[in-house]
DSSP file (Angstrom, degrees, kcal/mol; ACC not computed):
  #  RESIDUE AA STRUCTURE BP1 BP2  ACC     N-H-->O    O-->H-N    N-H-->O    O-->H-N    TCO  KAPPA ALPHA  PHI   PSI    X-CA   Y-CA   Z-CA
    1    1 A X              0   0    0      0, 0.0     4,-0.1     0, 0.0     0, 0.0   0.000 360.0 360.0 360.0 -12.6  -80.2  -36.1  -80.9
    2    2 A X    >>  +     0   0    0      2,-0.2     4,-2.5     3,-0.2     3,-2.3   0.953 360.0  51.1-108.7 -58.8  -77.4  -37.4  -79.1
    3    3 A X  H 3> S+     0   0    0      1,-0.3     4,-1.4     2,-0.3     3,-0.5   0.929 107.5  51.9 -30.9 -78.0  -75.1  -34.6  -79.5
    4    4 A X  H 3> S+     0   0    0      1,-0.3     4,-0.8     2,-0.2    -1,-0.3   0.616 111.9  51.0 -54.4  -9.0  -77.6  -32.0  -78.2
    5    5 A X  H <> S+     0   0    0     -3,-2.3     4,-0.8     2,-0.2    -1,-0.3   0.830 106.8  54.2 -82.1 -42.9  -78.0  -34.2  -75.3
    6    6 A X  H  X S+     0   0    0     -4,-2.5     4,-0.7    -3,-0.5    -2,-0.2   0.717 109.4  48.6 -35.3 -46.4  -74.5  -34.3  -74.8
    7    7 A X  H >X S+     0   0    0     -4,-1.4     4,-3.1     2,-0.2     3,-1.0   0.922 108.3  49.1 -78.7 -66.7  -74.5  -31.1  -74.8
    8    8 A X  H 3X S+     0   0    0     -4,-0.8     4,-1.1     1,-0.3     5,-0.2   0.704 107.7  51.8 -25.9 -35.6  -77.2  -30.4  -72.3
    9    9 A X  H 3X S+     0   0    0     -4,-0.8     4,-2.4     2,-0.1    -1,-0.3   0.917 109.5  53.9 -95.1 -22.0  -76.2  -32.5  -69.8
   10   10 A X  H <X S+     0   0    0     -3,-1.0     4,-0.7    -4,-0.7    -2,-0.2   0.846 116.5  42.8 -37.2 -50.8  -72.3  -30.5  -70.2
   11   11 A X  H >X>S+     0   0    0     -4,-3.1     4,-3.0     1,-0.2     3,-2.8   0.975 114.6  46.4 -77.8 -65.4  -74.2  -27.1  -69.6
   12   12 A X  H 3X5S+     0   0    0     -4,-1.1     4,-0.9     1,-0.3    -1,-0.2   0.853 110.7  54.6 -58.3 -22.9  -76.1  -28.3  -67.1
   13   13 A X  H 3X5S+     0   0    0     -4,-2.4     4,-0.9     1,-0.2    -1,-0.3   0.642 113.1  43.5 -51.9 -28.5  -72.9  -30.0  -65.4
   14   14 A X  H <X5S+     0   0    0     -3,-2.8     4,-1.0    -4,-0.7    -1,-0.2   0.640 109.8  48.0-105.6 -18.4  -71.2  -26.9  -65.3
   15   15 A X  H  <5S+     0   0    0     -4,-3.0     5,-0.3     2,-0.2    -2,-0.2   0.426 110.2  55.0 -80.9  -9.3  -73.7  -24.6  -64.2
   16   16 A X  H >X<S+     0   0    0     -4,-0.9     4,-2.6    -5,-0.7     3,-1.6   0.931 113.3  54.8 -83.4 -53.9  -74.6  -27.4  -61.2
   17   17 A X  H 3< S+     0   0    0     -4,-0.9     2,-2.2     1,-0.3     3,-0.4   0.798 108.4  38.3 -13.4-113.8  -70.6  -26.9  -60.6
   18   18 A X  T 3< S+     0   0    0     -4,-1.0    -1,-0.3     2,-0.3    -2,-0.1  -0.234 112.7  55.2 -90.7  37.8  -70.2  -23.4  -60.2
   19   19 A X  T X> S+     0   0    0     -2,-2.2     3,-2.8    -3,-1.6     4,-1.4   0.391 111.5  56.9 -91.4 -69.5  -73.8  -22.8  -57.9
   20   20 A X  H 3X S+     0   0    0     -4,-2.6     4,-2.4    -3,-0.4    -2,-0.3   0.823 110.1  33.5 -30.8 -71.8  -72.0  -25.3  -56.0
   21   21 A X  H 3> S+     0   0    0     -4,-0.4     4,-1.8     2,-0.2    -1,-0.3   0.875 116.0  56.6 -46.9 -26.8  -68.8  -23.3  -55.5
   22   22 A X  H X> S+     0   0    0     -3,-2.8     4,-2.2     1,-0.2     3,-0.9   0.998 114.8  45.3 -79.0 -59.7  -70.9  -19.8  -55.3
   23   23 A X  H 3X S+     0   0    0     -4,-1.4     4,-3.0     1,-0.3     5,-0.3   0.838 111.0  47.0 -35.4 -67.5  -72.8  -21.8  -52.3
   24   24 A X  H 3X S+     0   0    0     -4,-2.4     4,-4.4    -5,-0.2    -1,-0.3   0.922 119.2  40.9 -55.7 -43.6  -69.8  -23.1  -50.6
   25   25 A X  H <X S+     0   0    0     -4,-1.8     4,-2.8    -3,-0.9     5,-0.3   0.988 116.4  52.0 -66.3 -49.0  -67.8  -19.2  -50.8
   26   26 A X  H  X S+     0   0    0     -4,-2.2     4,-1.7     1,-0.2    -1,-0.2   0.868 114.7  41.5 -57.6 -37.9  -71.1  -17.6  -49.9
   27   27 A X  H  X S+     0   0    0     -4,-3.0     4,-0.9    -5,-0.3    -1,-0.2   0.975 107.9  57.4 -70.8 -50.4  -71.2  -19.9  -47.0
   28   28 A X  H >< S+     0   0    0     -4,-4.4     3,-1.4    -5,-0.3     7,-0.3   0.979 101.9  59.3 -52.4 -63.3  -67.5  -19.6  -46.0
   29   29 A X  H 3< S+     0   0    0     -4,-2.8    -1,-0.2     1,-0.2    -2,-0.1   0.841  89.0  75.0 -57.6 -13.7  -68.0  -15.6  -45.6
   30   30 A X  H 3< S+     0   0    0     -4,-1.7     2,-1.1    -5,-0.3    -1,-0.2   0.876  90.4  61.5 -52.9 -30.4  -70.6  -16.3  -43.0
   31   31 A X    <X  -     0   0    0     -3,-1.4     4,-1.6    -4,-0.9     5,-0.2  -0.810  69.9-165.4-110.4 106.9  -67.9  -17.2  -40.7
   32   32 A X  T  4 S+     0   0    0     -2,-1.1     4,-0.4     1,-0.2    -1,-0.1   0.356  81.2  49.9 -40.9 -13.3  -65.9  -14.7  -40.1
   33   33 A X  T  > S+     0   0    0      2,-0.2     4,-1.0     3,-0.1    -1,-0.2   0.698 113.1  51.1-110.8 -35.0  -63.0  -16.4  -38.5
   34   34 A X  H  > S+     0   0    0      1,-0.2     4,-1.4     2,-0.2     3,-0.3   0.804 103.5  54.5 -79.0 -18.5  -63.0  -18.7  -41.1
   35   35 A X  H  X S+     0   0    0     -4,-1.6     4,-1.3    -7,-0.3     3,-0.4   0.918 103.8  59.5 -75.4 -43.1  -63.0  -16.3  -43.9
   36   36 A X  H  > S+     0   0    0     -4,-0.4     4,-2.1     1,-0.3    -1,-0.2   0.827 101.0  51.8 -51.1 -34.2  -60.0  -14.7  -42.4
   37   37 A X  H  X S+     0   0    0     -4,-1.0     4,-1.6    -3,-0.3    -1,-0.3   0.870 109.1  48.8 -91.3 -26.7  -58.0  -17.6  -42.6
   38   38 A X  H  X S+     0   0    0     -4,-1.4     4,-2.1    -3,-0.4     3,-0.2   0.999 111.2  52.2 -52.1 -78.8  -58.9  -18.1  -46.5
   39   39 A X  H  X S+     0   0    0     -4,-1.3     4,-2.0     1,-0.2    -2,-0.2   0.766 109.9  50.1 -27.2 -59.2  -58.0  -14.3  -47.2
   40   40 A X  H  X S+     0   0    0     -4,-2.1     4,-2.6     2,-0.2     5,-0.5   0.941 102.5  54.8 -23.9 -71.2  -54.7  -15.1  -45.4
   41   41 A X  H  X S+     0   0    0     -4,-1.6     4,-2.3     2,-0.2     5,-0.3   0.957 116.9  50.5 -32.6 -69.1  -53.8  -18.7  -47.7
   42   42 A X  H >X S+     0   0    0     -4,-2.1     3,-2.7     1,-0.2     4,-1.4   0.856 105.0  44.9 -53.6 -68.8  -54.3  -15.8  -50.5
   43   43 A X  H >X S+     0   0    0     -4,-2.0     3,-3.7     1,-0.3     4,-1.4   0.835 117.0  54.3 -26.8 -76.4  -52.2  -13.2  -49.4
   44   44 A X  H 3< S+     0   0    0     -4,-2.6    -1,-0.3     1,-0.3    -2,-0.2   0.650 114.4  38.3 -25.4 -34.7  -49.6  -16.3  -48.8
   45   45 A X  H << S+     0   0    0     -3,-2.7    -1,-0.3    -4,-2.3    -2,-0.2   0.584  97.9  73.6-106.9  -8.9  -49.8  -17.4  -52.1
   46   46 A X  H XX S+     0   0    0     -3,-3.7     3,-2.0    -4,-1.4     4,-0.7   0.799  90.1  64.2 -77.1 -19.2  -49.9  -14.1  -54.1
   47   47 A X  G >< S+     0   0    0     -4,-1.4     3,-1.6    -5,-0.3    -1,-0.2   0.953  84.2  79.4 -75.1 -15.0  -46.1  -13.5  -53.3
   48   48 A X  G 34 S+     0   0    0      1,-0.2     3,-0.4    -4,-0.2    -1,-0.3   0.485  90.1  54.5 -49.6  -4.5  -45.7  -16.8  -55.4
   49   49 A X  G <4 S+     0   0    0     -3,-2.0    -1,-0.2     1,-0.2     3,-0.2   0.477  96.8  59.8-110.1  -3.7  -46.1  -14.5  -58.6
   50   50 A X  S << S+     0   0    0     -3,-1.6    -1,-0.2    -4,-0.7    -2,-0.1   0.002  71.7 115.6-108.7  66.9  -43.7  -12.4  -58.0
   51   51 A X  S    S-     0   0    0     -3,-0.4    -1,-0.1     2,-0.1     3,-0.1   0.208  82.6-118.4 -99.3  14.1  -40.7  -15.1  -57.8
   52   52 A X        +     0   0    0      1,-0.2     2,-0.3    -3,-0.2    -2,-0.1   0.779  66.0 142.7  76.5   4.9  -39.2  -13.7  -60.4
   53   53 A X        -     0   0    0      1,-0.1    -1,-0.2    -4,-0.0    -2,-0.1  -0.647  50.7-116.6 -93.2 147.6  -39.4  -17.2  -62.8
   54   54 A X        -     0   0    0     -2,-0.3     2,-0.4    -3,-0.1    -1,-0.1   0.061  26.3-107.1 -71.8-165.9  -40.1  -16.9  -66.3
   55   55 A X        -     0   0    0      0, 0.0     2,-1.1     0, 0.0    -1,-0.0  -0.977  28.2-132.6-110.1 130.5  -43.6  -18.4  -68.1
   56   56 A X              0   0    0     -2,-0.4     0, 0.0     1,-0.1     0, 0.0  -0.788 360.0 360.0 -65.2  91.6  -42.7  -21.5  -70.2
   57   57 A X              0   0    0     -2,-1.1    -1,-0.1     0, 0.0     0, 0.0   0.496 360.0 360.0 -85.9 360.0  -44.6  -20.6  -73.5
C-alpha cells in the first residue's frame, strides 16, 4: 500500500510541476516585451553548443 502511495504522490508531483511551468511560459508569452527578451537569453546561449568541446562520455 505504501509503495502505490509512493508512487501516486511522485505522479501527482510531477504532473503539479510541469502545469506549473506550462502556466508560467503560457503566461510569459503574454507579454510581449518580455518574451523577446527570453527568445534573446536562447539565441545567446545556443552558440554555446557549437564551442567546439568534446562530450565527456
Amino acid at each position: 500500500m505504501q509503495a502505490v502511495l509512493d508512487k501516486a504522490i511522485e505522479a501527482y508531483r510531477r504532473q503539479y510541476f510541469l502545469q506549473k511551468a506550462n502556466d508560467a511560459y503560457a503566461a510569459l508569452r503574454k507579454n510581449a516585451e518580455a518574451w523577446q527578451e527570453e527568445v534573446k537569453e536562447r539565441e545567446a546561449w545556443d552558440i554555446t553548443l557549437g564551442d567546439g568541446l568534446r562530450r565527456d562520455d
